[in-house]
C-alpha beads as a LAMMPS data file, in Angstrom:
LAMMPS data file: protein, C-alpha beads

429 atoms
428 bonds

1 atom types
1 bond types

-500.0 500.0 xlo xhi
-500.0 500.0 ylo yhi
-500.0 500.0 zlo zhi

Masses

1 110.0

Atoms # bond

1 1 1 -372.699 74.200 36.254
2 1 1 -369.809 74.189 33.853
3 1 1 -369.471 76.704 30.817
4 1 1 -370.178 73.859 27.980
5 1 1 -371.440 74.282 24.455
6 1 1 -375.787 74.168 25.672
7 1 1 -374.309 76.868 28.238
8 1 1 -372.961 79.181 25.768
9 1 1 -376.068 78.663 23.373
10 1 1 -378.056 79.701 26.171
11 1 1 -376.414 83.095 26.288
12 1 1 -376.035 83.283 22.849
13 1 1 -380.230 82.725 22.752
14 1 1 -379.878 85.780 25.872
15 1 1 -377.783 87.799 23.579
16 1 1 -380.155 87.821 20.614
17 1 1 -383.129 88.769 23.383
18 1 1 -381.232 91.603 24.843
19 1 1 -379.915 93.028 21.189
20 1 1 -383.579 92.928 19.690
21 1 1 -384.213 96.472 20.337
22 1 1 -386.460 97.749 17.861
23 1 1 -387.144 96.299 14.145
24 1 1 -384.970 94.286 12.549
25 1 1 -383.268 95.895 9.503
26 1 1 -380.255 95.149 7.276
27 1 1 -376.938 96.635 8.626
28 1 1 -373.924 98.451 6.771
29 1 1 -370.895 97.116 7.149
30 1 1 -367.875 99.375 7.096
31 1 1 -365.252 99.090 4.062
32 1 1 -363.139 95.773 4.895
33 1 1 -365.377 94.630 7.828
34 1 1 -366.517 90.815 7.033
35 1 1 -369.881 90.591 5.444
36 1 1 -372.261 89.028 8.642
37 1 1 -372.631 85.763 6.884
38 1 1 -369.078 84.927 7.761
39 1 1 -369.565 86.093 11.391
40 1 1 -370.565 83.835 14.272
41 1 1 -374.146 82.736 14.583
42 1 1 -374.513 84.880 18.115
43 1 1 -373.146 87.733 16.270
44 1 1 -374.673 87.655 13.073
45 1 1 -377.993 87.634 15.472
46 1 1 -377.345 91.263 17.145
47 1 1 -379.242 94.082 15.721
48 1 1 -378.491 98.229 17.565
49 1 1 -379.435 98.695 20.430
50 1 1 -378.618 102.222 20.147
51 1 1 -382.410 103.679 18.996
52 1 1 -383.986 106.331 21.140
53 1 1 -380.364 107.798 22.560
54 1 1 -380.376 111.033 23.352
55 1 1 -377.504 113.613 22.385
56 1 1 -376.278 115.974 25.316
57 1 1 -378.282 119.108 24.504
58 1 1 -377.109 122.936 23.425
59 1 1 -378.790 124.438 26.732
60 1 1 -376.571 121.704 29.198
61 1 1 -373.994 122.508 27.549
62 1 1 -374.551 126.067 28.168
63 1 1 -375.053 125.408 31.494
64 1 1 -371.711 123.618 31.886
65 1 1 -370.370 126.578 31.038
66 1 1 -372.034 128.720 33.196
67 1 1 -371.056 126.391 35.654
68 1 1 -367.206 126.764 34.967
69 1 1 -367.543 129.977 35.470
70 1 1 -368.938 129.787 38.771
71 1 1 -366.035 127.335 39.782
72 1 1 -363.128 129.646 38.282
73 1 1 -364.777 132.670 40.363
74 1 1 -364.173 130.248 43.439
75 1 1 -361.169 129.522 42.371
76 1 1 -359.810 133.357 40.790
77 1 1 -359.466 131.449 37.639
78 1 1 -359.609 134.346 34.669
79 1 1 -359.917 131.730 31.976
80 1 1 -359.107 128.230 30.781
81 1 1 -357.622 127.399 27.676
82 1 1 -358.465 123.853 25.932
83 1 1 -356.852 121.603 23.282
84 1 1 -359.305 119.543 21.122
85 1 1 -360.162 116.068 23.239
86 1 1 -362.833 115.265 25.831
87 1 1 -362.638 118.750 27.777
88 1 1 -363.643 121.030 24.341
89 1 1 -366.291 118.160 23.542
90 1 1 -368.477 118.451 27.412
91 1 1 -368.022 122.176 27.085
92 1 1 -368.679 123.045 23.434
93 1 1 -369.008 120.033 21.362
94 1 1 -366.653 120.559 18.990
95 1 1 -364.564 117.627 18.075
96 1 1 -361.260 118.519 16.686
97 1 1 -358.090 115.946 15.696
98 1 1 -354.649 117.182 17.182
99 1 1 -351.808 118.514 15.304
100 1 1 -349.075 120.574 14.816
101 1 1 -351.479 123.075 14.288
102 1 1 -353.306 124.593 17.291
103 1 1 -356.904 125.039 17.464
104 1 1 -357.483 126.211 20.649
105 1 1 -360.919 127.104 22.775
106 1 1 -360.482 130.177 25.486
107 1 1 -364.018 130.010 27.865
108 1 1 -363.500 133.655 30.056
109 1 1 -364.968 134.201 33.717
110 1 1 -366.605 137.129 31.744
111 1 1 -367.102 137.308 28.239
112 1 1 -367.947 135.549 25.320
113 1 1 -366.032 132.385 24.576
114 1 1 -363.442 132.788 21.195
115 1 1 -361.535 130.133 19.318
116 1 1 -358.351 130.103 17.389
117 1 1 -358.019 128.219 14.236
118 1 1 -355.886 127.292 11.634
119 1 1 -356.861 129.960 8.641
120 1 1 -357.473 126.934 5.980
121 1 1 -359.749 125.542 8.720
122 1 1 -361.921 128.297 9.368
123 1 1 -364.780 127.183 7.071
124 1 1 -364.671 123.898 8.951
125 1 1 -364.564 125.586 12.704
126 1 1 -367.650 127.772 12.132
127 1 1 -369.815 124.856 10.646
128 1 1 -368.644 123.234 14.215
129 1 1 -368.833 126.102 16.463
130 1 1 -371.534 127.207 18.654
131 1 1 -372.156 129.948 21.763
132 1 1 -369.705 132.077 20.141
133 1 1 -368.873 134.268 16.759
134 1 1 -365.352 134.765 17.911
135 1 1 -363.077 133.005 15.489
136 1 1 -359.940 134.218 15.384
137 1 1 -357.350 132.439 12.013
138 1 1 -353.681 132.266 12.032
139 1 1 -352.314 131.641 8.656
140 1 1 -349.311 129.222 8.315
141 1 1 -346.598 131.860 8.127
142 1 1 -348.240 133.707 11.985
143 1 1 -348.182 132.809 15.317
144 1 1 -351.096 131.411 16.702
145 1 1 -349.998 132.026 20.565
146 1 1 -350.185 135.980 20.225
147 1 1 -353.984 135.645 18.956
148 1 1 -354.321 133.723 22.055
149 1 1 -352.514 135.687 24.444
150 1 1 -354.712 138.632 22.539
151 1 1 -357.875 136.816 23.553
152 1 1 -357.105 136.740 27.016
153 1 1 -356.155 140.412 27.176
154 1 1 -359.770 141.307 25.718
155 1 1 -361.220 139.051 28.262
156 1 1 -359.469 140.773 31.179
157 1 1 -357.234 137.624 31.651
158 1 1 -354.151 139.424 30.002
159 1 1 -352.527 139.934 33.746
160 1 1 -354.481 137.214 35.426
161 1 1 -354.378 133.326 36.387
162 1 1 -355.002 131.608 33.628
163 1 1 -356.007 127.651 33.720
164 1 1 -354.294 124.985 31.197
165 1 1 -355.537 121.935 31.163
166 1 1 -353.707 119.311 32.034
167 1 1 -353.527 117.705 28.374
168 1 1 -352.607 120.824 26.749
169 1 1 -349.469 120.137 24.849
170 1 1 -346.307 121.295 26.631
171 1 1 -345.374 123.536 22.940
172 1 1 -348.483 125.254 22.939
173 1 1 -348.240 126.200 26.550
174 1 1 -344.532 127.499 25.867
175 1 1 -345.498 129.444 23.111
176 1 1 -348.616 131.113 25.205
177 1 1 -346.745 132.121 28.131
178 1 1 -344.090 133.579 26.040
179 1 1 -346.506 136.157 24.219
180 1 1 -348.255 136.579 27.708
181 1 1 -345.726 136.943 30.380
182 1 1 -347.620 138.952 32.250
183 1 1 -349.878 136.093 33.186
184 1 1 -349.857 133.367 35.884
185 1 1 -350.460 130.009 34.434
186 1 1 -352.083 127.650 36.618
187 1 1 -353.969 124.054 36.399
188 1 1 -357.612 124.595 35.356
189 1 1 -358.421 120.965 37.315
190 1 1 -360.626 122.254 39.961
191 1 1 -363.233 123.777 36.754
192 1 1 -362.121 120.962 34.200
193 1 1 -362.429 117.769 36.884
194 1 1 -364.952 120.337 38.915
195 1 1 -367.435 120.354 36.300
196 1 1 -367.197 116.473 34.828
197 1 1 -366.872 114.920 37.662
198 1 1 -370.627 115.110 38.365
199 1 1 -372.906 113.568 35.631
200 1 1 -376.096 114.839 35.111
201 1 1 -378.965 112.732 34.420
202 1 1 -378.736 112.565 30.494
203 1 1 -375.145 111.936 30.895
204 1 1 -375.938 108.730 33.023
205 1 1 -378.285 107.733 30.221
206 1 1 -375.917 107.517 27.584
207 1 1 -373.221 105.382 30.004
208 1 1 -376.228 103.399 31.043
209 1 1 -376.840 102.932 27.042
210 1 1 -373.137 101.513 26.657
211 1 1 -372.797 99.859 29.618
212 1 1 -375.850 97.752 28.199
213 1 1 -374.801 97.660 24.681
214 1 1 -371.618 96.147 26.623
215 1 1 -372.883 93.105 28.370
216 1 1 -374.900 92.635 25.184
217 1 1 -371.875 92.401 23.267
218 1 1 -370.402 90.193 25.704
219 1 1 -373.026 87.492 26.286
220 1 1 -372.520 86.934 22.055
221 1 1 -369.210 86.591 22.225
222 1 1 -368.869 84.609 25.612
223 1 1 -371.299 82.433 23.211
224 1 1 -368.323 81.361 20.287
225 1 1 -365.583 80.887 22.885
226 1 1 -364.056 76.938 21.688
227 1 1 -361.271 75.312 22.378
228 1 1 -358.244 76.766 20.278
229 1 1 -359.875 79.616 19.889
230 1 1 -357.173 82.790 20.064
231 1 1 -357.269 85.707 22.474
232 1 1 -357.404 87.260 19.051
233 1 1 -360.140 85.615 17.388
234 1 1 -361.847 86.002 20.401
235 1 1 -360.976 90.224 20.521
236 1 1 -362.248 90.279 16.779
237 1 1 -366.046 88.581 17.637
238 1 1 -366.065 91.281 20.479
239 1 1 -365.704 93.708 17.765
240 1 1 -368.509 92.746 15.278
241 1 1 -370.693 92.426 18.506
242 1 1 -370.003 96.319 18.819
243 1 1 -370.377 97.244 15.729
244 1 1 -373.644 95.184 15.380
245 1 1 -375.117 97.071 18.255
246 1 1 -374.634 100.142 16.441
247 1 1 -371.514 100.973 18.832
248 1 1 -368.742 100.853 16.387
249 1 1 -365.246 101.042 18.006
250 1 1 -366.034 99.133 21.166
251 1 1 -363.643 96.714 21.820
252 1 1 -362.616 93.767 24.486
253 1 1 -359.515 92.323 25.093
254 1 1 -359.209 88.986 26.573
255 1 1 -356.631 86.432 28.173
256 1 1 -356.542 82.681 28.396
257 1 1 -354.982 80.778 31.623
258 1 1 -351.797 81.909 33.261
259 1 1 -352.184 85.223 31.187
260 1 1 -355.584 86.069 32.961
261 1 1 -353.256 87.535 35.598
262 1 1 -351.872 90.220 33.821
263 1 1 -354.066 93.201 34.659
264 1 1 -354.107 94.752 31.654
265 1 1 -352.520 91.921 29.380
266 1 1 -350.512 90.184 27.686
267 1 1 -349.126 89.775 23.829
268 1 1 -348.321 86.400 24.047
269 1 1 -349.870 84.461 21.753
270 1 1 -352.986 82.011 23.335
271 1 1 -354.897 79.451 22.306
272 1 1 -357.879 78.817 25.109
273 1 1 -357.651 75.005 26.528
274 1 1 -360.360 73.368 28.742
275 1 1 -360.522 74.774 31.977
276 1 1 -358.713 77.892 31.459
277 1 1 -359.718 80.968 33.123
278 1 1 -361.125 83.622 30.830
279 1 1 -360.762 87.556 31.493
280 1 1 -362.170 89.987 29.079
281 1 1 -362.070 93.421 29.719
282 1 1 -363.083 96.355 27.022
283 1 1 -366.311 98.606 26.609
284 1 1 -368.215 101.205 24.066
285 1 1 -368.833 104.704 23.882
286 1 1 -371.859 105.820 23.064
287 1 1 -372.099 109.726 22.322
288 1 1 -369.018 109.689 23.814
289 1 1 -369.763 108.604 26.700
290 1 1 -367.372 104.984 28.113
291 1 1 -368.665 101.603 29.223
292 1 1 -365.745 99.632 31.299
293 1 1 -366.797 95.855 32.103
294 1 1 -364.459 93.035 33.122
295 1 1 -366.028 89.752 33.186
296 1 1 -364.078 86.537 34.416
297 1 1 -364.843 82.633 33.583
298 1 1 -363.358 79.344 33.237
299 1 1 -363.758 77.505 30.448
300 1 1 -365.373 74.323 31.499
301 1 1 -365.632 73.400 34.708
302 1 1 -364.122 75.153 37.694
303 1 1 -361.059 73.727 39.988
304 1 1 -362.133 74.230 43.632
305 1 1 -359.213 76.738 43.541
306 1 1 -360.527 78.883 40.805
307 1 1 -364.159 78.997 42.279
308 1 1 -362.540 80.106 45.546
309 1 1 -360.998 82.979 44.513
310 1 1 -363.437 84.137 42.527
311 1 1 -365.786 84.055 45.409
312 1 1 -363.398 86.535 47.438
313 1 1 -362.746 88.417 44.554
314 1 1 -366.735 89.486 44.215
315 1 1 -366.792 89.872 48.010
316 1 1 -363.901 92.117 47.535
317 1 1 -366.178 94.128 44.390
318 1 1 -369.516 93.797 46.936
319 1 1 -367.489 95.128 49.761
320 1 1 -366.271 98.567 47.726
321 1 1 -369.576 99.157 46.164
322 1 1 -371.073 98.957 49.918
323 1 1 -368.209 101.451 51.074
324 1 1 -368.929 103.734 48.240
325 1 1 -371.457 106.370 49.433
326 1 1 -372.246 110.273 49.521
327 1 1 -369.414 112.058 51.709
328 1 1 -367.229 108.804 52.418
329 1 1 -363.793 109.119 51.091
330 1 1 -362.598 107.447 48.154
331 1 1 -359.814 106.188 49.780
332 1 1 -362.647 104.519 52.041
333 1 1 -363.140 102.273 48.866
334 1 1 -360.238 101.279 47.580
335 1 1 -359.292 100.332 51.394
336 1 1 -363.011 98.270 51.727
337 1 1 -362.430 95.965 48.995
338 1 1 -358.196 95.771 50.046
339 1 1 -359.354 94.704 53.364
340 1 1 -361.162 91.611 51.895
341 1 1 -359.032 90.849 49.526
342 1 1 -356.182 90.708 52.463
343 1 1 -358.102 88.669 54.458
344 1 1 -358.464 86.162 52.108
345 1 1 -354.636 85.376 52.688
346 1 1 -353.497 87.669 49.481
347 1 1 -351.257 91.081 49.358
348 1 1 -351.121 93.176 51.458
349 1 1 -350.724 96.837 50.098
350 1 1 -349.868 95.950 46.182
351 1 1 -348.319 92.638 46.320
352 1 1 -348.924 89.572 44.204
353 1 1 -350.460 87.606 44.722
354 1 1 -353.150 89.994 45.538
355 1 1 -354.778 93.462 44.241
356 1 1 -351.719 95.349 42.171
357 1 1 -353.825 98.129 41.578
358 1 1 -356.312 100.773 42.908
359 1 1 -359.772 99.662 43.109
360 1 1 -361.675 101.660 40.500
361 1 1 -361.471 105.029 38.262
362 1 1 -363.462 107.529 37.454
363 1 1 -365.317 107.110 33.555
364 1 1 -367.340 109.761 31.888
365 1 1 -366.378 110.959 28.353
366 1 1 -362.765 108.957 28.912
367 1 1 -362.054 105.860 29.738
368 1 1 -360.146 106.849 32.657
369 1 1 -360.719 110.526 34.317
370 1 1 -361.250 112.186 37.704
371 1 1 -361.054 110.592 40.600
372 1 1 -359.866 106.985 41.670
373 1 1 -360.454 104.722 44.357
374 1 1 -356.813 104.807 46.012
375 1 1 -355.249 105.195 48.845
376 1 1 -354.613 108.615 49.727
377 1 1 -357.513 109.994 47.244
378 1 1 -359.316 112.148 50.015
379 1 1 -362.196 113.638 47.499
380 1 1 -365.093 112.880 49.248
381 1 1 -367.930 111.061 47.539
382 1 1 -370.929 113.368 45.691
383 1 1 -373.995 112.274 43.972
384 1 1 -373.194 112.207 40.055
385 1 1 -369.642 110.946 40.157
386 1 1 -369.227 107.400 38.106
387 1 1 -366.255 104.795 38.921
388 1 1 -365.533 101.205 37.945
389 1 1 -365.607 98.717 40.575
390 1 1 -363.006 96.591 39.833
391 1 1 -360.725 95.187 42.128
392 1 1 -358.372 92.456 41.310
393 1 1 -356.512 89.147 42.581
394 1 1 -353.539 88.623 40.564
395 1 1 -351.778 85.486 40.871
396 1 1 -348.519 85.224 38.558
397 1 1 -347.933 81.810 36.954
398 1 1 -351.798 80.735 37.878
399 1 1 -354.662 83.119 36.904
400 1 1 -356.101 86.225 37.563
401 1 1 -360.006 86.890 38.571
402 1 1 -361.487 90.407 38.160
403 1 1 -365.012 91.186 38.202
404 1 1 -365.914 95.168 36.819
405 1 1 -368.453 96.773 37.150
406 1 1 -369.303 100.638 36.677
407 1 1 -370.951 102.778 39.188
408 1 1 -372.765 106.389 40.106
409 1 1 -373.272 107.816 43.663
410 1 1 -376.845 108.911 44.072
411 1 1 -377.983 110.326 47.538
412 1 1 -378.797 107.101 48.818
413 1 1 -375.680 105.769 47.871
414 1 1 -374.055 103.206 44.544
415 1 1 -375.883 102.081 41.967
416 1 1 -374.464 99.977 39.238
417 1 1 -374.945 100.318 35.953
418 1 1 -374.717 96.280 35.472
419 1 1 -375.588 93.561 36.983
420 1 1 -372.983 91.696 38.874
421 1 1 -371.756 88.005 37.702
422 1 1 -373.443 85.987 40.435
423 1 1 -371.044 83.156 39.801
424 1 1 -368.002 82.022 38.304
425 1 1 -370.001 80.228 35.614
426 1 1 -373.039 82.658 35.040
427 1 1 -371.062 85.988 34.352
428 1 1 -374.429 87.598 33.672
429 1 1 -377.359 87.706 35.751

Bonds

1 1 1 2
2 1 2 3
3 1 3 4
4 1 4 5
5 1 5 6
6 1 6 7
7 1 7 8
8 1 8 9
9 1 9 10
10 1 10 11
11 1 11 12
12 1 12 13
13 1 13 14
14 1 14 15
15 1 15 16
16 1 16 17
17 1 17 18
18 1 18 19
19 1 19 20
20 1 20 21
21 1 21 22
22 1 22 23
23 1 23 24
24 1 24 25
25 1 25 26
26 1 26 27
27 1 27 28
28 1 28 29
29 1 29 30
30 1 30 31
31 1 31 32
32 1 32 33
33 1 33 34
34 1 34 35
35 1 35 36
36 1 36 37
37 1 37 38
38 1 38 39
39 1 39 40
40 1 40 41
41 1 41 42
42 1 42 43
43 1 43 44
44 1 44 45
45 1 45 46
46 1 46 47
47 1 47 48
48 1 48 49
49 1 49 50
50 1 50 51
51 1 51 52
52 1 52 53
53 1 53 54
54 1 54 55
55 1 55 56
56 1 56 57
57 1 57 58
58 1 58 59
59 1 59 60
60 1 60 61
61 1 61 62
62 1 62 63
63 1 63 64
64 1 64 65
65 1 65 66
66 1 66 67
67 1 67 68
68 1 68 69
69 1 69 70
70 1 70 71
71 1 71 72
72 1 72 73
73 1 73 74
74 1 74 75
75 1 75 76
76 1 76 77
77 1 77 78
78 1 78 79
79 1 79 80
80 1 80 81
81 1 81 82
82 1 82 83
83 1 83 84
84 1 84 85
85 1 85 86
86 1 86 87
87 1 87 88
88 1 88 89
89 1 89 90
90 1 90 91
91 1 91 92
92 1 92 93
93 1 93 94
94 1 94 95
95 1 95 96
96 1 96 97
97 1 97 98
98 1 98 99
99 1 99 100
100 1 100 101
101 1 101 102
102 1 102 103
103 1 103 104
104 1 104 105
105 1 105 106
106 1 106 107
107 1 107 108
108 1 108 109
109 1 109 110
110 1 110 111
111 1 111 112
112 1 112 113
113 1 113 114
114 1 114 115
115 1 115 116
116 1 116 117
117 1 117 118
118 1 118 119
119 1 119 120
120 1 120 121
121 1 121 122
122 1 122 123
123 1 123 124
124 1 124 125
125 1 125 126
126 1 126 127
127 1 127 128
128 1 128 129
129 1 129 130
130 1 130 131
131 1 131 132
132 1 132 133
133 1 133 134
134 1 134 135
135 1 135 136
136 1 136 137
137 1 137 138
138 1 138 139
139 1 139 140
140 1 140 141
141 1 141 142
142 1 142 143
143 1 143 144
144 1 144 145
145 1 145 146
146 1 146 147
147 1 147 148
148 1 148 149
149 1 149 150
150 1 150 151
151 1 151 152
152 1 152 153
153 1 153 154
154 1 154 155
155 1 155 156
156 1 156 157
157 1 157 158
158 1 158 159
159 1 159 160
160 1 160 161
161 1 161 162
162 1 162 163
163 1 163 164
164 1 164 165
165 1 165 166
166 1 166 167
167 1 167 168
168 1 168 169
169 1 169 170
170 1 170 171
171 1 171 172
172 1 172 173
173 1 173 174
174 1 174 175
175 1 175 176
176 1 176 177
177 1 177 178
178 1 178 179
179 1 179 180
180 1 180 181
181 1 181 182
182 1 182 183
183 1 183 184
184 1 184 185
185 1 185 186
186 1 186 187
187 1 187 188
188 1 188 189
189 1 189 190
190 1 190 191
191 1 191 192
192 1 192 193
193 1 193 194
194 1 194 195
195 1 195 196
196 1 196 197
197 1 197 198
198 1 198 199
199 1 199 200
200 1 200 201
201 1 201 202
202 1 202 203
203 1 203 204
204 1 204 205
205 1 205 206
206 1 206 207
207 1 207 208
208 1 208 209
209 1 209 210
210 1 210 211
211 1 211 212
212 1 212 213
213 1 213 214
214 1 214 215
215 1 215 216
216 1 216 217
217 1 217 218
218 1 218 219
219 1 219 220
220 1 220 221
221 1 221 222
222 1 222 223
223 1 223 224
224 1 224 225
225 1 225 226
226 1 226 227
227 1 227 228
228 1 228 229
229 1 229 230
230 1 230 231
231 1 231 232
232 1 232 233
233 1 233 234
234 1 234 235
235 1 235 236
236 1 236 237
237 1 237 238
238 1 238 239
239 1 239 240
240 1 240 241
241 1 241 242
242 1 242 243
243 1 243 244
244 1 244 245
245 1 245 246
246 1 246 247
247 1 247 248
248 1 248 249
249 1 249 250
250 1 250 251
251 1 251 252
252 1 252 253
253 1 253 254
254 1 254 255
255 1 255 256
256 1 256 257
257 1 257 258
258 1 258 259
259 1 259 260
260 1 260 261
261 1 261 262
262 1 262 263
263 1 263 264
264 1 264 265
265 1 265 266
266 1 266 267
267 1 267 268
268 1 268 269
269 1 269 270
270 1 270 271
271 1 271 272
272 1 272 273
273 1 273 274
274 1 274 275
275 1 275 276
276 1 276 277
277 1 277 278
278 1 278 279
279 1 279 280
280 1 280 281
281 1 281 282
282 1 282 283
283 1 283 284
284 1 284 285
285 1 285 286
286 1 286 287
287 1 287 288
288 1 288 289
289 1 289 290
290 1 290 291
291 1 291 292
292 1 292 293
293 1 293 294
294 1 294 295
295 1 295 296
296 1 296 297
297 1 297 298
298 1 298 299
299 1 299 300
300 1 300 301
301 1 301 302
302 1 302 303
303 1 303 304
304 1 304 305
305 1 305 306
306 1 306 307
307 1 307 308
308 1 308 309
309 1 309 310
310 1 310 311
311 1 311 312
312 1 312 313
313 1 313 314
314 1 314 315
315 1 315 316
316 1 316 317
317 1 317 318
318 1 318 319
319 1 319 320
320 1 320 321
321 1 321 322
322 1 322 323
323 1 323 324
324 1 324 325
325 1 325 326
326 1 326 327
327 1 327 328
328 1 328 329
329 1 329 330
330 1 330 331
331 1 331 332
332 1 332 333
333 1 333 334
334 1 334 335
335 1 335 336
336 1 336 337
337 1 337 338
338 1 338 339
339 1 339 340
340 1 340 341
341 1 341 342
342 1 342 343
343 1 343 344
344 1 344 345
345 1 345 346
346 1 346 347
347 1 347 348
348 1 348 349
349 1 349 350
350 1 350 351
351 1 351 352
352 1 352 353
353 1 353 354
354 1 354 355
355 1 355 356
356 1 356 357
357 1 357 358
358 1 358 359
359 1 359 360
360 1 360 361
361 1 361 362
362 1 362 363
363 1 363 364
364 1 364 365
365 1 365 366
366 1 366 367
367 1 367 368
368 1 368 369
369 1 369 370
370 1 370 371
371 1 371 372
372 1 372 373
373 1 373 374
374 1 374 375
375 1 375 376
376 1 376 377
377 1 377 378
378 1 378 379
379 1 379 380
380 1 380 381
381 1 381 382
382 1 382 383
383 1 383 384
384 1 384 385
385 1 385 386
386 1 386 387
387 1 387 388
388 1 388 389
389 1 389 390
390 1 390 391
391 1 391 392
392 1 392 393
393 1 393 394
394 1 394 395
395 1 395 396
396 1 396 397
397 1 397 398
398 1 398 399
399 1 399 400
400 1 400 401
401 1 401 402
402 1 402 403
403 1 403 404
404 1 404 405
405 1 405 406
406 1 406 407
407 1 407 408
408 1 408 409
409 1 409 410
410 1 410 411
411 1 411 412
412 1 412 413
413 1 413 414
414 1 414 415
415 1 415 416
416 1 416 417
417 1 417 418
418 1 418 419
419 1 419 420
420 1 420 421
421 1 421 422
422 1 422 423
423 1 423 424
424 1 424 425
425 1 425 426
426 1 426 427
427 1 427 428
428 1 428 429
């Protein structure tokens, strides 16, 4: 079957099926966005799909850090110190933008947690704070690295290891240890990655939420691919499909042809041509939680060449999601779907043509986080952890064909969060 106009319509009619969550009702359209009469048919047809999510409550969060506390005992970690970003968010939910100012959250092995904050900002910080009173200001003229330092001296850290994690900013480490040199810095990883690294159940439910809000958003815009059609134009309608859905900020990012084999890219200008491959990669977030889905086409009908790597590529996907299972290795993974993929007559190791990259990441609240499928990753696999799937065949000068897919270990082994593509020309089951 061949990707032609009736094809797409079809998934544009799937699209509208799938998005139809709920009852229909007019949606806002942010300042500058194009009013949805001047989107695409399959896009104007999308409605949220976000009703009935569920927010990561005050007692898990609690219990996440009751839980860090339990790993830095294991690991004679004092206290960690966190910058605003994705570790202060699981922990405490406060969202904070990153300056030149620090704002800066200490959780103790013992002791109530305390947070330093710009003085300006302090009305701010306590409407956002919770599971502690202890706000400590700096005004612009002070140093914000002694109330710190002071912090962990209260908490009994003042002489003991102390975890930074590892997106702290290098100046706000420099100024810490230099008002508390009696201290031993070291990484706060193993309670940071410790903690995330297993999702509970209601974090699962908000990736499952973007993961479907995802292929969703896909199946409409798979639906108003044409000939000349842009990798741009193409990015854009992934856009409105996101924002449509009620998952504002998703985005997709797609290459035509030759261009399909960079992994992550390419800003060369494209216009898509019949029988082109077509690789769009991209996701949502819904309460901050990623989606990460690569889907790969053709445009038309498939050369015999095209349909036969794309074959061992999804062996390649089927073989790592088989490999991935409680207490196997993720090295095991990566080095399931390489296997295949060598095989097949491609690589070895990293060479192209062939897989130029690991075979899947850890997702959670980023994109990317703890662990990967790669060679040499000896973490061994635990119920809760989530990965993509996502192998690769690169070939230079021809096309590229990955299929990606997002995972969580359970005790019986991988489940995915999304159906696979079954073929070349049905990307969506």
């Amino acid at each position: 079957m061949s990707l032609d106009r009736r094809t797409f319509t079809r998934w544009a009619a799937a699209a509208v099926g799938a998005a139809a969550l709920g009852p229909r009702r007019a949606f806002a359209t942010p300042a500058g966005e194009a009013e949805p009469c001047a989107l695409p048919a399959p896009i104007r047809a999308l409605r949220p799909m976000t009703a009935g999510v569920a927010p990561i409550t005050d007692d898990e969060r609690r219990a996440r850090i009751e839980q860090a506390r339990r790993l830095m005992a294991a690991a004679g970690i004092d206290a960690i110190v966190l910058e605003p970003g994705s570790s202060m968010s699981y922990f405490t939910s406060v969202g904070w933008g990153l300056s030149e100012r620090p704002f800066i959250t200490v959780i103790p092995r013992q002791g109530e947690l305390a947070y330093v904050s710009p003085g300006f900002e302090e009305a701010r910080a306590r409407e956002l704070i919770k599971f502690s009173d202890d706000v400590r200001v700096w005004q612009e003229d002070e140093s914000p690295y002694r109330l710190i330092a002071q912090i962990l001296r209260d908490r009994g850290a003042g002489t003991g290891r102390v975890g930074i994690e590892e997106r702290l900013r290098f100046f706000i480490f420099d100024g810490l240890r230099a008002e508390a040199p009696q201290a031993t810095f070291v990484s706060a990883d193993p309670v940071t990655a410790g903690c995330r690294m297993i999702k509970s159940p209601a974090e699962i439910a908000l990736m499952q939420r973007a993961n479907d809000i995802t292929i969703a958003a896909y199946r409409a815009a798979f639906a108003t691919l044409r000939a000349g059609m842009t990798q741009f134009e193409f990015r854009d309608n992934v856009a409105a499909a996101f924002t449509r859905l009620g998952a504002p900020g998703g985005s997709a990012g797609a290459q035509f042809g030759k261009y399909s084999a960079f992994p992550h890219g390419s800003i060369t200008p494209q216009k898509l041509r019949e029988g082109d491959v077509v690789l769009v990669d991209g996701g949502c977030s819904v309460q901050g939680y990623k989606s990460d889905i690569t889907r790969t086409i053709v445009f038309g009908k498939p050369s015999a060449r095209q349909r036969e790597v794309w074959n061992l590529e999804r062996r390649a996907q089927d073989a790592a999601f088989a490999a991935a299972r409680p207490g196997a290795t993720c090295e095991s993974v990566d080095a399931a779907a390489r296997a295949v993929i060598t095989a097949g007559g491609f690589g070895p190791d990293y060479k192209v043509p062939g897989l130029p990259h690991r075979t899947g990441h850890g997702i959670g609240l980023d994109g990317h986080e703890w662990t990967n499928f790669v060679r040499g990753n000896k973490t061994l696999l635990r119920p809760g952890m989530c990965f993509s799937d996502e192998p690769m065949i690169a070939i230079y000068g021809e096309f590229g064909i990955r299929l990606e897919d997002c995972l969580y270990i359970t005790e019986d082994g991988a489940k995915f969060f999304t159906a696979q593509s079954p073929a070349i020309d049905r990307p969506f089951a």
